[in-house]
N, C-alpha and C positions, 0 to 999 in steps of 0.2 A: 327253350327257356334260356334268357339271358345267363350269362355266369356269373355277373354278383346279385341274384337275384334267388333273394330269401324264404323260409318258408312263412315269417310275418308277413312278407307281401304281398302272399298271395291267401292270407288266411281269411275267412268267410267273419265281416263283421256284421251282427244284426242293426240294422237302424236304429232308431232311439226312440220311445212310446211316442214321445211327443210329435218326432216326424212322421211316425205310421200311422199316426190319427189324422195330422194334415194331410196327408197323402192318399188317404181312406177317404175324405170327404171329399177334397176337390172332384178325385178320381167319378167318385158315385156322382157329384151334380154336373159332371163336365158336359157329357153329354144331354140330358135335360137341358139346359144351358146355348147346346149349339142348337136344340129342339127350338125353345122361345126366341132366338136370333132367327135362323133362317128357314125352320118349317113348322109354322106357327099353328099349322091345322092339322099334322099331329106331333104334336113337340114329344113326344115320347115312341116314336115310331112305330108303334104297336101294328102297323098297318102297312108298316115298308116289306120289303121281301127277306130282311136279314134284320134280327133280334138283337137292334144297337146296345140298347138296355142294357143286356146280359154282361157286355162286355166286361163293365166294370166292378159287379161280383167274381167273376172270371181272373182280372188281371190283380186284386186286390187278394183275393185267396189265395193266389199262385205268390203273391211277393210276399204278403204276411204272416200269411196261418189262417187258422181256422176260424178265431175270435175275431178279427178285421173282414174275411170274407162272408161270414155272416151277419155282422152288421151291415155290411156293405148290403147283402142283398136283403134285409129287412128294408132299409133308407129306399131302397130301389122301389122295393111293396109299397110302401110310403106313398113317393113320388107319385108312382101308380095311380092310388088311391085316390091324390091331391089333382092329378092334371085331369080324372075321368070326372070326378064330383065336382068341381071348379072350373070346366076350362066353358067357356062362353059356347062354344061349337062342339057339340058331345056326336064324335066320329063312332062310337059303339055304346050301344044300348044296353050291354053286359058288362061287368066287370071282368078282365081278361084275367082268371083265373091259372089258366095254365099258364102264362106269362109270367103270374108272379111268382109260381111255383117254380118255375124253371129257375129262375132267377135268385132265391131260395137255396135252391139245391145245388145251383152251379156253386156259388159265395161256399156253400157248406164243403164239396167234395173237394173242389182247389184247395182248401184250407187244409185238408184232412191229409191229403195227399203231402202238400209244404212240410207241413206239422212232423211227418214222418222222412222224410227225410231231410231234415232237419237236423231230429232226432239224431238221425244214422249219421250225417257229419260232422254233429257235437261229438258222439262216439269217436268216428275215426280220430278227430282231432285231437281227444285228450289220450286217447293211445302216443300218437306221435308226438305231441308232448312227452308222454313218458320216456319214451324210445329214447327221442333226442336227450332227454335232460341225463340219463345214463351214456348214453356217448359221449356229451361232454364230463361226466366225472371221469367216465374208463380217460378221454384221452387228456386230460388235466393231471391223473393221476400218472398217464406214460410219462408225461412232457418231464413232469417236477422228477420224477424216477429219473428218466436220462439225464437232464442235466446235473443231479446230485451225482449220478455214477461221473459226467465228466467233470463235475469240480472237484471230487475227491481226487484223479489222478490228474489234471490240472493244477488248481491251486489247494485244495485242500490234503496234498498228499501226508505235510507234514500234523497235520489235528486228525484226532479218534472221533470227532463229533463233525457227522456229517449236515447234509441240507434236511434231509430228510426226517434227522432225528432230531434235530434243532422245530422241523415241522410241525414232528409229532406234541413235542413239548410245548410249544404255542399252546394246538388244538386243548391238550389234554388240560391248561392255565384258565382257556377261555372256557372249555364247559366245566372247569370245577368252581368257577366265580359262582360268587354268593350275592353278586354285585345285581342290582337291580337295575342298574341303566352298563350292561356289559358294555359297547363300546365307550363311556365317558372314562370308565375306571380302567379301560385296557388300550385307551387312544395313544400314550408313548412308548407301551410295550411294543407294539405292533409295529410302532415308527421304528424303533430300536433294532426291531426284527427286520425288519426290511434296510435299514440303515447297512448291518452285518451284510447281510445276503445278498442284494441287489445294488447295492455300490452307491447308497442317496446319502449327499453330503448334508443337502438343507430342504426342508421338506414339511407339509405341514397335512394334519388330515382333519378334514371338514365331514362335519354328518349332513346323512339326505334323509330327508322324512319322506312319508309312506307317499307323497304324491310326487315323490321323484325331483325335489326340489334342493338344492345344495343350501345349507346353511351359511351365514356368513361368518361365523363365530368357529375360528379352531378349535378344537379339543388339544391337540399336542403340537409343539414345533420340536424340530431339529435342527443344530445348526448354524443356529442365533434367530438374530431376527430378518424376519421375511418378507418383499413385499408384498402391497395393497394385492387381492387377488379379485377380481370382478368377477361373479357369479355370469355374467354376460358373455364373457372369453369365449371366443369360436371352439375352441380345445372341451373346456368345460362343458357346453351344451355338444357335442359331439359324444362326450365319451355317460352324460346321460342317455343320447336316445340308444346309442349302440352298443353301450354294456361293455365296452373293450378300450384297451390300455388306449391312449392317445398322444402321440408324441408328433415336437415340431419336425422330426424328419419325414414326415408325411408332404406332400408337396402342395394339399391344399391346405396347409394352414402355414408355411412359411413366409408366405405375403400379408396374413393375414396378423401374425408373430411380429412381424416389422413396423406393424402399425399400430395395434394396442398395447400389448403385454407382451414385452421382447424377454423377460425373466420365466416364462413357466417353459419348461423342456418336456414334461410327461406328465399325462393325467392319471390316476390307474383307478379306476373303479374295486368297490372293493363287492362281489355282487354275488350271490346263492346260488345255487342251482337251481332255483324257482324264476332266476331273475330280478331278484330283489336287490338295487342297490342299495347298501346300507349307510355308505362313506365313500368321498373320495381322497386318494392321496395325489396331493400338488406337489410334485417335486420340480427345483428352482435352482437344483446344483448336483451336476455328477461329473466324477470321472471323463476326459475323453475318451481314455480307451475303454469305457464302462458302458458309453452310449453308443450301442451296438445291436442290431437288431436280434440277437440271442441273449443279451442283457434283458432286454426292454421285453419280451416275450417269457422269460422267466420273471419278470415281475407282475405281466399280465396273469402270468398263472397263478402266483402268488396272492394277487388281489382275488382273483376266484376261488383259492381255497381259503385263506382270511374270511371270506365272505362267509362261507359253507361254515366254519367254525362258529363265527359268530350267529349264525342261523340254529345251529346244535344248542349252543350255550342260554339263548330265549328259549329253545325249547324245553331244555331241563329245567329253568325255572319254572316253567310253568308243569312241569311232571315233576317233582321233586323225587327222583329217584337216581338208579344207575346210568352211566352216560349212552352205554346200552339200551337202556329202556327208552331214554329219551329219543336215539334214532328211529326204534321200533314204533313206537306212541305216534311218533310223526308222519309213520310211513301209513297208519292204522288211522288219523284222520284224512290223510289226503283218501284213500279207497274208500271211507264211508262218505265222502263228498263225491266220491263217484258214482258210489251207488244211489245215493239222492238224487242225483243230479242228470245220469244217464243209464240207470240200470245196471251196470256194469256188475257182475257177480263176481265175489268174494269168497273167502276161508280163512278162519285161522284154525290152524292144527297145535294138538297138542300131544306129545309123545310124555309118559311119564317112565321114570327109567329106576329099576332097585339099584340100591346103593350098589351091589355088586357090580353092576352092569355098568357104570358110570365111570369115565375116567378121572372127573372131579374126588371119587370117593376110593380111587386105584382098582378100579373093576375091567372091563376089557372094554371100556368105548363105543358102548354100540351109539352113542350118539354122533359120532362119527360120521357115519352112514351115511346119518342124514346131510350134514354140511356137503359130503360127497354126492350126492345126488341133488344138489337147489336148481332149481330152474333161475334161469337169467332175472326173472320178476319177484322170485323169494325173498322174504326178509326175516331171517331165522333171529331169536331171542332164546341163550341160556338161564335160565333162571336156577341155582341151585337151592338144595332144601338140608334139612337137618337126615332126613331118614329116602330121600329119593332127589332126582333131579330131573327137571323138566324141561322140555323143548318145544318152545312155539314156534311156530314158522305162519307167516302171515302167506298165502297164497290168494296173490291178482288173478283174477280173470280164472276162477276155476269153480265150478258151482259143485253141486251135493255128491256130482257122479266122478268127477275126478278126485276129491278127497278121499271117494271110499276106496277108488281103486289105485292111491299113492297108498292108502293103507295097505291093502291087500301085498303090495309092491314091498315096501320096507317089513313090513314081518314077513316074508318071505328069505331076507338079506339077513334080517334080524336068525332066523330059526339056523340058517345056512353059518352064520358064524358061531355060533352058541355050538352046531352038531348035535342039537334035539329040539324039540319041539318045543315052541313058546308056552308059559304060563300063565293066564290072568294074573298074577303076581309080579312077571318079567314085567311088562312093559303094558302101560293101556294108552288107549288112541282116544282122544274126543276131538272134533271139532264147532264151530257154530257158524255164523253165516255172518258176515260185517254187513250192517244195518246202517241205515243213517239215524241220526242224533241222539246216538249210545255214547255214552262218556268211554271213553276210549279206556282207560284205568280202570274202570270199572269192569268193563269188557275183560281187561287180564285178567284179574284177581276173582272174576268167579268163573275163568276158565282153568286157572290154575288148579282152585279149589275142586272144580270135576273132574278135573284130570287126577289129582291125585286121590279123592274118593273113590273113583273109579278102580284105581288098579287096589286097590288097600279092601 
């Protein structure tokens, strides 16, 4: 495999309905077709040594599924039917019966066969999705980690406020906004932020709507005034398809710099962990010793976690709860679109814990436990209460039989810390199964409510 060669590139896209229908027909009359041109007396070869026919149920199952390979071989019946009752020169005096059947069955079994695996590659694929889109948080989260530790002992020796905590304070701005259109209301906080941190003198950021399209109209400048930016710029449509910072020290776009837009130095996408870009930032003046590929690389990261923020902050909107629930809520629609979509089994668990037991309430922490034991794909939610406190834990890819038996597991930890044996009173366990198109909020609040009838 090439070394800059992506896992998009080589990801399985489906055809589009409209080309698998023209592709469905042609395919089934192709042959009929060379039948009527060059072997007129039996244009449907029913009589050759080899079942040309078939073929095209056969390669039409295989490429599309089940519903194109069966039509495919109904049309093929069809033909059949039309060239035996119609043709001037009747070469059989029966209707070939097992011809069409074969024909039938072939369209059908290709299909069925496709269908499943299929199936099984949508599967793998949104695993590896998942995989990846966690690898890139773990290693966005290194990146912005080291270089906060080296600006603190670099330039930040003499300030108590490092990158990191400057970070935090963004994220925690943008999902406390109340604001309905979060980036229009946080478009020169964020220019501000990046101004401080990444060394941008003059700078402007532009929104992208959902079909990945840069607006023309700034939301903020920095700086003063800027110039004209064209949506058109080699920099710009580069750092739409690839999701990544883009700067003229790149060597194909220095030629390209001399000839249109000699004022843009770096693109930076501002873009989710889903992929989603939201904004771009045009910057048009740094620092030289600023424009450095450790500069330019923590700004790249910068605009990836920006992004993730602003992804958090639409999602609270729309959960009107803690900024907590809104990650959890988030994490609880994407696994019931997998479960719809590819089977995929789920759980969410719920631990309810007595006040004593709780370190929220000064009790001895058994909830603890659990954060100490997550699986890499967990997404745990504390929920506190007046008289107990709760722990959900959303569990990927785990069906009826590993819930019971993480149960079995933590009351086991659970009884071992305590040094006696658990009580219906200590701690109760429920979980339920992520379904598709369960309002996700709904889904907490009457697992909440079982959970803590349960132990009461």
């Amino acid at each position: 495999m090439p070394r800059n060669l992506a896992i998009d590139d080589i990801r399985y896209e489906p055809p589009s309905p409209r080309l698998a229908w023209l592709e469905t027909a042609g395919l089934t009359l192709l042959i009929p077709v060379i039948g009527l041109l060059f072997h007129r007396a039996d244009p449907m070869f029913v009589q050759g040594p080899f079942p040309w026919l078939i073929l095209a149920p056969l390669a039409v199952g295989m490429r599309y599924g089940f519903l194109q390979g069966f039509v495919s071989g109904i049309a093929t019946v069809l033909l059949l039917a039309a060239g035996w009752r119609f043709s001037a020169v009747h070469t059989l005096h029966d209707f070939p019966v097992e011809y069409a059947l074969a024909a039938l069955i072939t369209g059908a079994i290709a299909g069925e066969f496709a269908d499943g695996w299929l199936r099984r590659l949508g599967r793998m694929q949104i695993l590896l999705d998942y995989r990846s889109s966690r690898q890139s948080e773990f290693t966005r989260s290194y990146h912005l980690l080291k270089v906060s530790h080296d600006q603190l002992e670099e330039r930040l020796a003499g300030r108590q406020y490092s990158l990191r905590n400057a970070l935090m304070d963004l994220r925690s701005s943008l999902v406390a906004s109340d604001q309905r259109s979060l980036l229009e209301h946080n478009a020169l906080r964020i220019l501000e932020f990046l101004e401080i941190h990444g060394d941008l003198h003059q700078a402007a950021l532009y929104p992208v709507d959902e079909q990945g399209r840069m607006q023309t109209g700034a939301l903020a400048r920095i700086g003063g005034t800027m110039p004209t930016v064209i949506p058109s710029h080699p920099m710009i449509v580069a750092a739409l398809d690839s999701g990544r910072i883009v700067s003229v020290r790149e060597q194909s776009f220095r030629q390209a710099e001399a000839h249109e837009q000699d004022d843009i130095l770096a693109v930076i996408p501002l873009i989710d962990i889903d992929g989603r870009i939201r904004a771009l930032v045009i910057a048009t003046e740094m620092p030289f010793l600023s424009y450095n590929g450790d500069n330019l690389d923590l700004l790249g990261a910068l605009g990836g976690s920006i992004g993730d923020f602003l992804a958090t902050g639409v999602q609270r909107l729309e959960y009107a709860g803690r900024e907590d629930d809104a990650a959890f809520v988030s994490r609880l629609q994407r696994w019931s679109v997998y479960a719809d979509r590819y089977q995929l089994p789920s759980n969410i668990a719920a631990f309810d814990f007595a006040a004593g037991l709780s370190s929220l309430h000064g009790g001895l922490g058994l909830e603890n436990l659990l954060f100490e034991q997550l699986r890499g794909l967990d997404e745990p939610l504390l929920v506190p209460g007046a008289a107990s406190d709760t722990v959900l834990i959303l569990m990927p890819l785990s069906d009826d039989q590993g819930a019971e038996g993480y149960r079995r597991r933590m009351f086991a930890q659970f009884a071992e810390r305590l040094e006696r044996e658990l009580q219906p009173s200590d701690v109760s366990f429920t979980f339920v199964p992520v379904l598709p198109g369960r309002d996700p909020n709904t889904v907490v609040a009457d697992l909440l409510t079982e959970a803590r009838n349960a132990r009461a």
